[in-house]
TIDRENKOL-425805 format. One record per residue (C-alpha): x, y, z; residue number from 0. Coordinates in steps of 0.001 Angstrom, whole numbers, plus 500000, padded with zeros to 6 digits. Layout:
<pts>
<c1->X | c2->Y | c3->Z | pos->NUM>
...
</pts>
This chain:
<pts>
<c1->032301 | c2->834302 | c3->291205 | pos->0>
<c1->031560 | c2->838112 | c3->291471 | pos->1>
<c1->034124 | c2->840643 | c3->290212 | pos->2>
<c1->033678 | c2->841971 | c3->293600 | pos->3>
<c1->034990 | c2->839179 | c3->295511 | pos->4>
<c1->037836 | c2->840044 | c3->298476 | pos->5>
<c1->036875 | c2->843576 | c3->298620 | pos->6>
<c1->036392 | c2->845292 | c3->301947 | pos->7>
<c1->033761 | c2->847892 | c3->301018 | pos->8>
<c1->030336 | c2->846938 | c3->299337 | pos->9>
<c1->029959 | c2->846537 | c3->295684 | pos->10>
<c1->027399 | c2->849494 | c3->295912 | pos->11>
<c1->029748 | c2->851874 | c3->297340 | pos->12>
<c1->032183 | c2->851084 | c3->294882 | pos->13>
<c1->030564 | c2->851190 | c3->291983 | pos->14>
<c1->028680 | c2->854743 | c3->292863 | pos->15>
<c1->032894 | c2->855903 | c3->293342 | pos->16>
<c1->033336 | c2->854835 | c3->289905 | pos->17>
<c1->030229 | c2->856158 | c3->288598 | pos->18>
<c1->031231 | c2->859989 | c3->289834 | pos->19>
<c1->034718 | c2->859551 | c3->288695 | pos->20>
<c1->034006 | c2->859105 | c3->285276 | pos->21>
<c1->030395 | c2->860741 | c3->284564 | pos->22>
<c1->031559 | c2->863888 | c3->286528 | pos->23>
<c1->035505 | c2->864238 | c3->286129 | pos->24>
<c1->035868 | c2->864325 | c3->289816 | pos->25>
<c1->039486 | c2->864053 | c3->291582 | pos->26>
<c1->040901 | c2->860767 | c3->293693 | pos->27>
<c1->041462 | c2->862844 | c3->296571 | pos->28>
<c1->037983 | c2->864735 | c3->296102 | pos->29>
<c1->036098 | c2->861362 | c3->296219 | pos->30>
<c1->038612 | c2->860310 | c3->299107 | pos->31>
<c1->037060 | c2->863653 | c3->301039 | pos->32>
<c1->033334 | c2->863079 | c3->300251 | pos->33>
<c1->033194 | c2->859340 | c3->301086 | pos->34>
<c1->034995 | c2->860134 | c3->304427 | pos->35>
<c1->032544 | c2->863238 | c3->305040 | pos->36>
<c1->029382 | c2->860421 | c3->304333 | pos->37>
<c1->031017 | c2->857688 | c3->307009 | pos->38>
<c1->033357 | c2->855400 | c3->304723 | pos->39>
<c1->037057 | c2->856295 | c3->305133 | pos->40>
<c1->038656 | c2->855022 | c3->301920 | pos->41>
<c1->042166 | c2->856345 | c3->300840 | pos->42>
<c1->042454 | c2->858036 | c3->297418 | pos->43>
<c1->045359 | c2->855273 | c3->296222 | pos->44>
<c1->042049 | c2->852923 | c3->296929 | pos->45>
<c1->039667 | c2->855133 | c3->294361 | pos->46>
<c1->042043 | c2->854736 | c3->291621 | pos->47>
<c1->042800 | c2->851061 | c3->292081 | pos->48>
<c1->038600 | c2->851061 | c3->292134 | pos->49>
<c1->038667 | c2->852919 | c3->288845 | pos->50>
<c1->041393 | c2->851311 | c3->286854 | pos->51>
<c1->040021 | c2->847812 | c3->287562 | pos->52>
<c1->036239 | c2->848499 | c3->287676 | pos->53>
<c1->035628 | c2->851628 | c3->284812 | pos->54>
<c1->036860 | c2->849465 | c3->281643 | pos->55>
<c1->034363 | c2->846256 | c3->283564 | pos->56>
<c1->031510 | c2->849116 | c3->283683 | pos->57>
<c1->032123 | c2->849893 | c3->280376 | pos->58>
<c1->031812 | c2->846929 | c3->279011 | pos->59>
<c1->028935 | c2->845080 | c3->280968 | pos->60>
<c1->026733 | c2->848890 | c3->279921 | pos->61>
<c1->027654 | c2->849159 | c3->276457 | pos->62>
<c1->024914 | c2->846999 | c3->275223 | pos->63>
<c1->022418 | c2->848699 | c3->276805 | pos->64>
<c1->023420 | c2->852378 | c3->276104 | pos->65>
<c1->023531 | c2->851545 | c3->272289 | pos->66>
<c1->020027 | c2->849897 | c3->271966 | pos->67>
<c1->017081 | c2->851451 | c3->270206 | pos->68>
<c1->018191 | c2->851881 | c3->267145 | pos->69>
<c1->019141 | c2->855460 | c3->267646 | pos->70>
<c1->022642 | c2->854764 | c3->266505 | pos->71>
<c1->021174 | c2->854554 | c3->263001 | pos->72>
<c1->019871 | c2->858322 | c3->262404 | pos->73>
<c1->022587 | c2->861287 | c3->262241 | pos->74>
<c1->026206 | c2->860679 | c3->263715 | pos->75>
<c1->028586 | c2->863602 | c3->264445 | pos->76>
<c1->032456 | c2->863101 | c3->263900 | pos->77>
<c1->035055 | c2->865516 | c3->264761 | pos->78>
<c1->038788 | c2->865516 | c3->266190 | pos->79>
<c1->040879 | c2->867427 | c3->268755 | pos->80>
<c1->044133 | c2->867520 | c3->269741 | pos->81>
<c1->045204 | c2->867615 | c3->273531 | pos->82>
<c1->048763 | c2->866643 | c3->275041 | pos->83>
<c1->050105 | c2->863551 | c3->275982 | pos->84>
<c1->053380 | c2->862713 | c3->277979 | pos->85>
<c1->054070 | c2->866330 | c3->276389 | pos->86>
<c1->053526 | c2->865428 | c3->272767 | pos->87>
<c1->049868 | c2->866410 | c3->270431 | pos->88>
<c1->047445 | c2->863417 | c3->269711 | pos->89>
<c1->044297 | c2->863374 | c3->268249 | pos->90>
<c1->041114 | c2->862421 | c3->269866 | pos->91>
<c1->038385 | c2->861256 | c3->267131 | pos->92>
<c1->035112 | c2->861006 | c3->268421 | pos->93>
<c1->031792 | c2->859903 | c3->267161 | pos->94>
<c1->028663 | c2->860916 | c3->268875 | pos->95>
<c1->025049 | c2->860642 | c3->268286 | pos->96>
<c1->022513 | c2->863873 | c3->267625 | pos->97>
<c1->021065 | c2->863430 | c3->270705 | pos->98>
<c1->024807 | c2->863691 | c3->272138 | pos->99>
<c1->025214 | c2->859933 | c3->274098 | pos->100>
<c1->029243 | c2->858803 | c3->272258 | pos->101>
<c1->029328 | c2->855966 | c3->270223 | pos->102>
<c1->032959 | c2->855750 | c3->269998 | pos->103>
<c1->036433 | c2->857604 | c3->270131 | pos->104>
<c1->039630 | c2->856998 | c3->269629 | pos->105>
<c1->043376 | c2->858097 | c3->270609 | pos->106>
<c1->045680 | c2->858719 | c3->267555 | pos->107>
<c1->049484 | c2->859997 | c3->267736 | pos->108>
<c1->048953 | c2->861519 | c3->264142 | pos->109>
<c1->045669 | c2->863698 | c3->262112 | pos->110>
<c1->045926 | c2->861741 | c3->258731 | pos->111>
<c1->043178 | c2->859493 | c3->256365 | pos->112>
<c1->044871 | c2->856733 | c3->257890 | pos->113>
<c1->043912 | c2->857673 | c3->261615 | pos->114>
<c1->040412 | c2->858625 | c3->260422 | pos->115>
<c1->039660 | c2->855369 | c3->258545 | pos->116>
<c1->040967 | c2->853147 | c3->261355 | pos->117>
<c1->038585 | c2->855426 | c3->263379 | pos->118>
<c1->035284 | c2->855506 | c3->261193 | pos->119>
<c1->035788 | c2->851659 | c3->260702 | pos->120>
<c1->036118 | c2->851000 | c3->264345 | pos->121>
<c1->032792 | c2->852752 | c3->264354 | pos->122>
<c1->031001 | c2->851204 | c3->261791 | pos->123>
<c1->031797 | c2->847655 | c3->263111 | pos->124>
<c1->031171 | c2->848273 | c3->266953 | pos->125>
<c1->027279 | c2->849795 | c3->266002 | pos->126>
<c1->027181 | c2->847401 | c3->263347 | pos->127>
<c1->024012 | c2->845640 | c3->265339 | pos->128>
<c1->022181 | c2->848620 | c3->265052 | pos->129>
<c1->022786 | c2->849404 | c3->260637 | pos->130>
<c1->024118 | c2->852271 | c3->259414 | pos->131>
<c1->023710 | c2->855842 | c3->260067 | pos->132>
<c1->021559 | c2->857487 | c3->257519 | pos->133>
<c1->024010 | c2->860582 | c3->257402 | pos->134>
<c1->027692 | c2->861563 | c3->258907 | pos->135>
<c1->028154 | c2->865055 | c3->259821 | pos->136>
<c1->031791 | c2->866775 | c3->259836 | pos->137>
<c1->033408 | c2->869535 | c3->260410 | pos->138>
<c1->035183 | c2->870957 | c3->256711 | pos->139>
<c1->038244 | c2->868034 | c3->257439 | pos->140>
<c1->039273 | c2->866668 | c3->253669 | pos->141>
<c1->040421 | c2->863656 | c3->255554 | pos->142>
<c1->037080 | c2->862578 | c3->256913 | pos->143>
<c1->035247 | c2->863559 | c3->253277 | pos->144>
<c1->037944 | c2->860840 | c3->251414 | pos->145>
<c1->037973 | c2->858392 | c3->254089 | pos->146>
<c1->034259 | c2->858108 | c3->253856 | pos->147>
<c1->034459 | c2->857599 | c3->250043 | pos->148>
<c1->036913 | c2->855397 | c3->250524 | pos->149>
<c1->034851 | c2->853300 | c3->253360 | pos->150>
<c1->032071 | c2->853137 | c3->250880 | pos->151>
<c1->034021 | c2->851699 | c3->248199 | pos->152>
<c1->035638 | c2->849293 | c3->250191 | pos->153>
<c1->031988 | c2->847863 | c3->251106 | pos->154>
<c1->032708 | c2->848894 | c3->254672 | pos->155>
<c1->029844 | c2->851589 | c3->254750 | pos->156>
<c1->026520 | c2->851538 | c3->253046 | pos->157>
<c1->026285 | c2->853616 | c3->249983 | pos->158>
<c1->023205 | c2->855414 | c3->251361 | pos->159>
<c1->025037 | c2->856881 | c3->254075 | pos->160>
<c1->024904 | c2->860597 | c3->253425 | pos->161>
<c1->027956 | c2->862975 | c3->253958 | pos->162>
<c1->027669 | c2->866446 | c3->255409 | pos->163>
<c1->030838 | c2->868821 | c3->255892 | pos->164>
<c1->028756 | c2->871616 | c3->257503 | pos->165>
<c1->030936 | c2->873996 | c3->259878 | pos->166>
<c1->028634 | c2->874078 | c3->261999 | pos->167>
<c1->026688 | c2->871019 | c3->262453 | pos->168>
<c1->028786 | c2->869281 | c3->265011 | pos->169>
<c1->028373 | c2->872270 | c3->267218 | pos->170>
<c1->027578 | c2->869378 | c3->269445 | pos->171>
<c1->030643 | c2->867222 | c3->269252 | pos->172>
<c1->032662 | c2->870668 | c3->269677 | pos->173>
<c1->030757 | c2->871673 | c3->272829 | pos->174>
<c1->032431 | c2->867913 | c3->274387 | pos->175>
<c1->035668 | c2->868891 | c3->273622 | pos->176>
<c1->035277 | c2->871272 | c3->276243 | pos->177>
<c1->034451 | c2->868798 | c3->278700 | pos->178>
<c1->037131 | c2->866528 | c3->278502 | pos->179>
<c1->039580 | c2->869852 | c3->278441 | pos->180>
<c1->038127 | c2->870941 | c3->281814 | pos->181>
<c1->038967 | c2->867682 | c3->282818 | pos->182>
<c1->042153 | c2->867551 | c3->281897 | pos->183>
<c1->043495 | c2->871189 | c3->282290 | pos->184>
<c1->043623 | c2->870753 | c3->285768 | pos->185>
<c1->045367 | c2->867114 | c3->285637 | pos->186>
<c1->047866 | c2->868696 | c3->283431 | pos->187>
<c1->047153 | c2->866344 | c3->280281 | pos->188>
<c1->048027 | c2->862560 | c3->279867 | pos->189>
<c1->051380 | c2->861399 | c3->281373 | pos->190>
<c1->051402 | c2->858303 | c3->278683 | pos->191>
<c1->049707 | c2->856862 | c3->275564 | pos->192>
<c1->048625 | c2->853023 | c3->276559 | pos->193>
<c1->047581 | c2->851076 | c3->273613 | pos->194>
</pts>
């Protein structure tokens, strides 16, 4: 049985909705305005019931295929960021490749070794398919450098894995941050942290 099953509009037009929601940080009521201007009236309550049932499905179904190749095994770039939440700072760890495509990130409520090892380890076993990176770059974080050392020990990360903490060689990773802000400035933040 398709996912798409009892749905009035075709699984084409839906998908394409949730496609431009999250590749290009466009609003409900934006989408709402350009599907009525191309001939499909769809309400903007619609677009988000589209995108909170269909974007984690997308996700999931494309994350094989955006993570083959073997790329995943050359030169990762890890950095955090903080941005508000139901009024409160979190963290945002993210892992990216050099060519830029994300490997993973994750939500934290605190910037400690703890948050970054649950982090890196998430990391390491989700592109575990693909070996391990042959170096990490960071920004100058102590937490990252220890948690790293302390992956390796565990057995969790390959001892060949190289460690950078260059300023300036996630210049990358930094240059994303700004994305998600621009997405979020306008949105006013998070309203909640869902676990």
């Amino acid at each position: 049985m398709s996912i798409f099953s009892g749905r009035h509009h075709p699984k084409d037009v839906i998908l394409w909705v949730v496609r431009w929601y999250c590749r290009y940080g466009v609003g409900y009521r934006d989408l709402e305005e350009m599907l009525t201007e191309g001939g499909v009236p769809v309400d903007h309550t619609t677009v988000y019931r589209w995108v909170q049932r269909y974007a984690p499905e997308l996700d999931e179904r494309t994350r094989w295929y955006r993570r083959v190749g073997g790329w995943t095994a050359q030169s990762w770039r890890v950095d955090e960021t903080s941005i508000r939440v139901g009024g409160r700072w979190c963290s945002v760890y993210r892992a990216v490749t050099s060519p830029g495509d994300t490997l993973e990130f994750s939500l934290s409520t605190r910037r400690n070794t703890a948050s970054a090892k649950r982090f890196l380890a998430k990391t390491l076993r989700s592109t575990a398919h693909a070996g391990p990176p042959r170096v990490i770059d960071t920004d100058e974080n102590p937490a990252l450098a220890a948690v790293i050392a302390e992956l390796k020990a565990d057995g969790r990360c390959a001892t060949s894995v190289r460690h950078r903490a260059v300023r300036y060689l996630d210049n990358r990773i930094e240059g994303g941050h700004g994305r998600l802000r621009r997405v979020l400035g306008p949105k006013c933040g998070f309203k909640t942290q869902c676990h």
